[in-house]
Backbone as ProteinMPNN parsed JSONL, in Angstrom:
{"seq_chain_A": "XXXXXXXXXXXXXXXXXXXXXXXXXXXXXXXXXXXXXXXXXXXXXXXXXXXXXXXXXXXXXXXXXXXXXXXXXXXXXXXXXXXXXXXXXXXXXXXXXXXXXXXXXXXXXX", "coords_chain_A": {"N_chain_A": [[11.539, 16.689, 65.855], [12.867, 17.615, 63.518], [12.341, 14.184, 62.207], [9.695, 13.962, 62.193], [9.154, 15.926, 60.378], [10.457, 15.199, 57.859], [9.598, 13.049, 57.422], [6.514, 13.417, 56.593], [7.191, 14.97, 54.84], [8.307, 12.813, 53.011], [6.009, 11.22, 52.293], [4.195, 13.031, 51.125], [5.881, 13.492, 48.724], [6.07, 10.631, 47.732], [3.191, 10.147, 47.307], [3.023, 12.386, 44.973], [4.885, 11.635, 43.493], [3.704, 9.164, 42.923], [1.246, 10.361, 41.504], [2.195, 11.372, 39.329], [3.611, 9.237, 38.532], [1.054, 7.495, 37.449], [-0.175, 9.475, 35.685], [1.683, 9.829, 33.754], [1.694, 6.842, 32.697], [-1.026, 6.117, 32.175], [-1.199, 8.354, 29.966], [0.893, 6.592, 28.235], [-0.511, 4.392, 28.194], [-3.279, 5.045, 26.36], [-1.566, 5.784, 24.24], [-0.68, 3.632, 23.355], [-3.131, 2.571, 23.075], [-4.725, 3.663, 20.764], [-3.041, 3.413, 18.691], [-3.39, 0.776, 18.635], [-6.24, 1.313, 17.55], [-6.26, 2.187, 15.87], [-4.61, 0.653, 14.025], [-6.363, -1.825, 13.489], [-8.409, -0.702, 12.606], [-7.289, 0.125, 10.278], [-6.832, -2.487, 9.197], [-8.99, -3.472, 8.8], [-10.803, -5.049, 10.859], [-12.588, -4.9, 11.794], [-15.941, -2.663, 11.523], [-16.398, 0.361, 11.209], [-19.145, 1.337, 10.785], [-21.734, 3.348, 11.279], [-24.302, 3.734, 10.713], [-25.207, 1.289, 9.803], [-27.671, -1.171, 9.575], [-28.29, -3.632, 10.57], [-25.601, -6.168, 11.625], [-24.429, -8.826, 9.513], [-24.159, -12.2, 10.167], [-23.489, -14.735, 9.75], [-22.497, -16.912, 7.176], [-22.796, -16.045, 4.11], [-24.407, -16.855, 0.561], [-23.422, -16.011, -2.498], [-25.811, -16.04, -4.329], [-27.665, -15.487, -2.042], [-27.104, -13.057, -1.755], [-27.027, -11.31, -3.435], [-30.247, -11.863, -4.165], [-30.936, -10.12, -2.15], [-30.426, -7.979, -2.915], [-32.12, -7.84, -4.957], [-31.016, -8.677, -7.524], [-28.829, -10.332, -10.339], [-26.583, -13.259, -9.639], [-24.657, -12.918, -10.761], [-24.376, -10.126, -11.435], [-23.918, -9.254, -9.011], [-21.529, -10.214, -9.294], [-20.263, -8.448, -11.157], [-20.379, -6.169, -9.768], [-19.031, -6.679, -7.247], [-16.266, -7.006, -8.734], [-15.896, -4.86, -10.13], [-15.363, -2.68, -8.0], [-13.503, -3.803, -6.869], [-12.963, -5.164, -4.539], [-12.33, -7.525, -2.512], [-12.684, -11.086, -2.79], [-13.516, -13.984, -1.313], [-13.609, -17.362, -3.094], [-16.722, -19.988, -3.111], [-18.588, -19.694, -0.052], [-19.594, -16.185, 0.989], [-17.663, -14.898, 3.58], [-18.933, -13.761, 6.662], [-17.669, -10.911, 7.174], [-16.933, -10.035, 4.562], [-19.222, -9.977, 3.285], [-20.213, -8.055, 5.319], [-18.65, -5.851, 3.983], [-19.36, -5.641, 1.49], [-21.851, -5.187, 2.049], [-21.033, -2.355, 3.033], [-20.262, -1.119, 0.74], [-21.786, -0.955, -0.856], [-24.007, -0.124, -0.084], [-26.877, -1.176, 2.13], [-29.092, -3.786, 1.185], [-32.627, -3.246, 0.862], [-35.073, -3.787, 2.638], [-37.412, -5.951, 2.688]], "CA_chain_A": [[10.746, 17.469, 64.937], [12.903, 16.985, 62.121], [11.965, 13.103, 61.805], [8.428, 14.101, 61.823], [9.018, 16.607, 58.994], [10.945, 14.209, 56.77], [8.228, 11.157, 57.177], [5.323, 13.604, 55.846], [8.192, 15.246, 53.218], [8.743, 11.628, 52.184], [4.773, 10.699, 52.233], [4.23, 13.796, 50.105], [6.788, 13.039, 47.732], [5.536, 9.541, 47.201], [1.771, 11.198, 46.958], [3.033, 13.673, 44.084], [5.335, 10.801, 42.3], [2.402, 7.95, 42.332], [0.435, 11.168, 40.925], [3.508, 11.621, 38.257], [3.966, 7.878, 37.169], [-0.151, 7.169, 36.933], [-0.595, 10.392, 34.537], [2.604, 8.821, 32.638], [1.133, 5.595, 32.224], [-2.28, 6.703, 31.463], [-0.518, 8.591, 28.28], [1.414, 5.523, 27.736], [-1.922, 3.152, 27.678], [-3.839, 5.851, 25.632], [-1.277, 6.034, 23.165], [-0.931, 1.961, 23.069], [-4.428, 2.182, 22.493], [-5.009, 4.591, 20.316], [-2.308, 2.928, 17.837], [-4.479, -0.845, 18.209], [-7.769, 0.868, 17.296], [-5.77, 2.552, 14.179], [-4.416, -0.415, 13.116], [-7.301, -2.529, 13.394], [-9.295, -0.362, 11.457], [-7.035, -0.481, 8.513], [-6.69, -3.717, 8.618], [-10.675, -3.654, 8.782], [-11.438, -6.405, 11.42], [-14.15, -4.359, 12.365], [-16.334, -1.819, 10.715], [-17.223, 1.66, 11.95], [-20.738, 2.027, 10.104], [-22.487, 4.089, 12.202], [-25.767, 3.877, 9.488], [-25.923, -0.184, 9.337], [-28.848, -1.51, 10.553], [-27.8, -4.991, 11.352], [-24.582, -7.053, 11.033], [-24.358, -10.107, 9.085], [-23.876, -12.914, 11.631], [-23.8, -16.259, 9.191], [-21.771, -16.755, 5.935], [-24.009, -16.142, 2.81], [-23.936, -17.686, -0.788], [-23.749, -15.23, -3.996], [-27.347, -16.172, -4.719], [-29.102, -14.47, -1.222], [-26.752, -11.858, -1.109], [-27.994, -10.782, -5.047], [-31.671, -11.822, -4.278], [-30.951, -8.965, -1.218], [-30.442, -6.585, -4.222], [-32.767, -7.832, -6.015], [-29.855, -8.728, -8.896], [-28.31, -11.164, -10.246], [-25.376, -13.273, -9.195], [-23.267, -12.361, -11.977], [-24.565, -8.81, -11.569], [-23.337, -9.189, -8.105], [-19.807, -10.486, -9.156], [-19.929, -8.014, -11.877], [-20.44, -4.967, -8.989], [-17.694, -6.777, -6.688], [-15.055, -6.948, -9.624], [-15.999, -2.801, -10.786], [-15.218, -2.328, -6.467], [-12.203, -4.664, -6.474], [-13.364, -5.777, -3.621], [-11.103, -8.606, -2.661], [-13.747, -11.961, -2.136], [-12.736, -15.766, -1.889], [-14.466, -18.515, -3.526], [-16.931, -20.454, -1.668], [-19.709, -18.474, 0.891], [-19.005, -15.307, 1.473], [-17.975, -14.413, 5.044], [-19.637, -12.595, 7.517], [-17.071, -9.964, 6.864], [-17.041, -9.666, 3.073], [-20.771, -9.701, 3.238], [-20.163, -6.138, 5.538], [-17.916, -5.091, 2.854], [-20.424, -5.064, 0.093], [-22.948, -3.482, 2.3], [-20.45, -0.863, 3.286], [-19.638, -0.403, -0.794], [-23.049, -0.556, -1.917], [-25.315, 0.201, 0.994], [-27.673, -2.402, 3.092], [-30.129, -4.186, 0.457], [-33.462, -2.632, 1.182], [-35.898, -4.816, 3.597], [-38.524, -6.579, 1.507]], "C_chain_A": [[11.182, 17.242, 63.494], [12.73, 15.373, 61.418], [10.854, 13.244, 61.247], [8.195, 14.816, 60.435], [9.915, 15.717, 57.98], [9.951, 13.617, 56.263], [7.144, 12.235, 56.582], [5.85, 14.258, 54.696], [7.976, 13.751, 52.399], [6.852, 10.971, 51.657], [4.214, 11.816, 51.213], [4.557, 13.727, 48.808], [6.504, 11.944, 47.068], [4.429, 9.522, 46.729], [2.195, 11.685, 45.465], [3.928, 12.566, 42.834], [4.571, 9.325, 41.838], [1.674, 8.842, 41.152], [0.645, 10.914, 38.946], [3.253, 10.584, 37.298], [2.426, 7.535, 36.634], [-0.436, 8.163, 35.675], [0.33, 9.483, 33.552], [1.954, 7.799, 32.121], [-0.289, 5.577, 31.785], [-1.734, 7.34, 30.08], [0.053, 7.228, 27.741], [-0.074, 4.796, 26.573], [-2.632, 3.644, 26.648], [-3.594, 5.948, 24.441], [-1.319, 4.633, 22.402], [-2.14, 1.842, 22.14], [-4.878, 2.277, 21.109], [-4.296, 4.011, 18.81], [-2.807, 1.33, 17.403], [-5.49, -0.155, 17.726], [-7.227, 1.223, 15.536], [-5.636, 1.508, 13.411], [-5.469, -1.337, 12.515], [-8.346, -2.315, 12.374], [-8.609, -0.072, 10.172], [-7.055, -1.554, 8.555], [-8.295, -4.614, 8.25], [-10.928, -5.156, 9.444], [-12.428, -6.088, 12.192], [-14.587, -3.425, 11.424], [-16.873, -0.64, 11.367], [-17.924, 2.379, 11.128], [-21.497, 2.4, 11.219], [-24.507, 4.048, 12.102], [-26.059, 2.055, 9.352], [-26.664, -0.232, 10.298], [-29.063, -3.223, 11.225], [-26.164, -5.695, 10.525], [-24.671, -8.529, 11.091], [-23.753, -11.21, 10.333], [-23.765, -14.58, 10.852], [-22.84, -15.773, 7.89], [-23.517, -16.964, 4.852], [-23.719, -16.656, 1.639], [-24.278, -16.134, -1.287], [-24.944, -14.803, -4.259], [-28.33, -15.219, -3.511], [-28.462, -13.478, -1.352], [-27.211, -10.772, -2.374], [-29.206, -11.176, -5.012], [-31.798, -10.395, -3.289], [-31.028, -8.131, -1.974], [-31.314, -6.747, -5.237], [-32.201, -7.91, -7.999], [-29.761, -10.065, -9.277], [-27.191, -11.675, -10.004], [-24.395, -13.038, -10.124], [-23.472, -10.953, -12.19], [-23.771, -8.598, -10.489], [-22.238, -9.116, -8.299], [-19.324, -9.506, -10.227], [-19.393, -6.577, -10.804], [-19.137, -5.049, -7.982], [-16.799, -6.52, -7.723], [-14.829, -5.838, -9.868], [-15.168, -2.392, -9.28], [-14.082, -2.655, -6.085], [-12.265, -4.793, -5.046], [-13.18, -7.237, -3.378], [-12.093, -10.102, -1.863], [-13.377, -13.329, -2.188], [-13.952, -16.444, -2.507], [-15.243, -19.378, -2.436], [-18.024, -19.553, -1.137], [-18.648, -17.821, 1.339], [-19.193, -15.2, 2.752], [-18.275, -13.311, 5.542], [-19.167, -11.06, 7.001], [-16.898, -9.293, 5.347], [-18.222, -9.616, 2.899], [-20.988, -8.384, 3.676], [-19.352, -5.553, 4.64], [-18.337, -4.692, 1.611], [-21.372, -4.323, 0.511], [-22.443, -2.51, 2.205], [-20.194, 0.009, 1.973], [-20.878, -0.64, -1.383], [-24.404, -0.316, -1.543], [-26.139, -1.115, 1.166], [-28.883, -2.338, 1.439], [-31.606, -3.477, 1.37], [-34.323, -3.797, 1.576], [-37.085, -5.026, 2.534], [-39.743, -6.1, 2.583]], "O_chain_A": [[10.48, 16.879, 62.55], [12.949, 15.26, 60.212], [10.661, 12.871, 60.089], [7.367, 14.489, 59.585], [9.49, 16.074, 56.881], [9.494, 13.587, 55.121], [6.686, 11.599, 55.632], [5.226, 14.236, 53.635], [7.51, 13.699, 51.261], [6.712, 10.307, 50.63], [3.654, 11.258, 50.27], [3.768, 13.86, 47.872], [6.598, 12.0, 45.842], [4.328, 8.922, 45.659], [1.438, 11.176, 44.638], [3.725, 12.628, 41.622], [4.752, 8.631, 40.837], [1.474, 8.344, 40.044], [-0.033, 10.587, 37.972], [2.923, 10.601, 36.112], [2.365, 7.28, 35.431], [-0.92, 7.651, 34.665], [-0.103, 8.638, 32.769], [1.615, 7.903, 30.942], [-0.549, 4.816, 30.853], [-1.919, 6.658, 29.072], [-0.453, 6.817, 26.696], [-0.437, 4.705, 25.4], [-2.793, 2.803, 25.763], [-4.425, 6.113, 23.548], [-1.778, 4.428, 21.278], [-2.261, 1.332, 21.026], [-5.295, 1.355, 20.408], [-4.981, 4.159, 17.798], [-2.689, 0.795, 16.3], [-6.166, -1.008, 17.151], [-7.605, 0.755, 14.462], [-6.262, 1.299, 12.372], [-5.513, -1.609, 11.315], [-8.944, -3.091, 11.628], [-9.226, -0.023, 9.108], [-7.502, -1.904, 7.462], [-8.601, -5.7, 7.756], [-11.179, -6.175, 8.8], [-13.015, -6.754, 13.044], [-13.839, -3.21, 10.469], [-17.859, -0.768, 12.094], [-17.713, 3.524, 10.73], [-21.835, 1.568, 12.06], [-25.449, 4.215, 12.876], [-27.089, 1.643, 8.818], [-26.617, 0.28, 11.416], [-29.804, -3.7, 12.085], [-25.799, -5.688, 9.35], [-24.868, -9.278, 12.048], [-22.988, -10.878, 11.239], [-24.003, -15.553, 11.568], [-22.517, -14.611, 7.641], [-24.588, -17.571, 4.871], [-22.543, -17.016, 1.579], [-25.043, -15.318, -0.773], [-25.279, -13.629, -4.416], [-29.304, -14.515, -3.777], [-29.175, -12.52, -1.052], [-27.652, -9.637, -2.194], [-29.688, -10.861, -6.101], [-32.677, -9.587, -3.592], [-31.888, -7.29, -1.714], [-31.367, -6.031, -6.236], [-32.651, -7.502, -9.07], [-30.437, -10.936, -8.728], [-26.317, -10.81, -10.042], [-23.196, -13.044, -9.843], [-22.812, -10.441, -13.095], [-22.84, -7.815, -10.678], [-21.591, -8.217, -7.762], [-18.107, -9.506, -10.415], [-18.303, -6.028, -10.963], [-18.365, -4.112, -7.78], [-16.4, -5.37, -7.543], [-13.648, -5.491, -9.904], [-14.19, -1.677, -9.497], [-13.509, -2.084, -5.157], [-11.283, -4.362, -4.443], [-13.831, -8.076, -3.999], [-12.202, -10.192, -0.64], [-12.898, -13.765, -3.235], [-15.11, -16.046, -2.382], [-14.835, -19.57, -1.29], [-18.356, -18.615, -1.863], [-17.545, -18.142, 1.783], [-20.295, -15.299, 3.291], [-18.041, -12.173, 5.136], [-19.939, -10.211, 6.557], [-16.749, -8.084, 5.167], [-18.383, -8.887, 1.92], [-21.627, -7.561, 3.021], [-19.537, -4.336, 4.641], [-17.935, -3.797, 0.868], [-21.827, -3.301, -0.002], [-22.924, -1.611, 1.516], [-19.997, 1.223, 1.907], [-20.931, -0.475, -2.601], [-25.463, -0.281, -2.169], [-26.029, -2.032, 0.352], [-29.309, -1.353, 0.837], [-31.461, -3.253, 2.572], [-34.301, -4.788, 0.847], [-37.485, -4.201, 1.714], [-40.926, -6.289, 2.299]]}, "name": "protein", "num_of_chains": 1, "seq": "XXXXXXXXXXXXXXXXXXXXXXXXXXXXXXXXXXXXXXXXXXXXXXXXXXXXXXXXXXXXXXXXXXXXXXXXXXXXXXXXXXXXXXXXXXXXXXXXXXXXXXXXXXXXXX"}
């Protein structure tokens, strides 16, 4: 009798400490996580606009991304420089293209 009550003590026990270490490690992963999405989004390699209505998918020149505004490109580079909005030389990428929408709202659809 007491074998029998051990083996479902011990099957219990293993039950209640799988229970134990999965909650643990679920906090673990959660917090893992939770600390990549932070980072990520300062380091902005994504954007959480909730309000854009499409994302840029191609590198753009100066010239469409100020015909989008209906500006000009030195109005453009005048509005990046006021924004300090950090842009390389060259077509702008995908990503610095969402960075002016996000700082000066989506050009309005013709």
């Amino acid at each position: 009798m007491n074998i029998i009550l051990n083996i479902i003590l011990n099957i219990i026990l293993n039950i209640i400490l799988n229970i134990i270490l999965n909650i643990i490690l679920n906090i673990i992963l959660n917090i893992i996580l939770n600390i990549l999405f932070l980072y990520a989004l300062k380091q902005k390699l994504f954007c959480l606009n909730f309000n854009f209505t499409y994302m840029e998918d191609t590198p753009k020149s100066r010239q469409e991304v100020a015909a989008a505004y209906g500006i000009s490109p030195r109005t453009l580079c005048r509005w990046i420089k006021k924004a300090s909005i950090a842009i390389t030389s060259g077509l702008l990428t995908i990503k610095e293209v969402q960075m002016i929408y996000d700082t000066f709202g989506e050009p309005k659809k013709k």
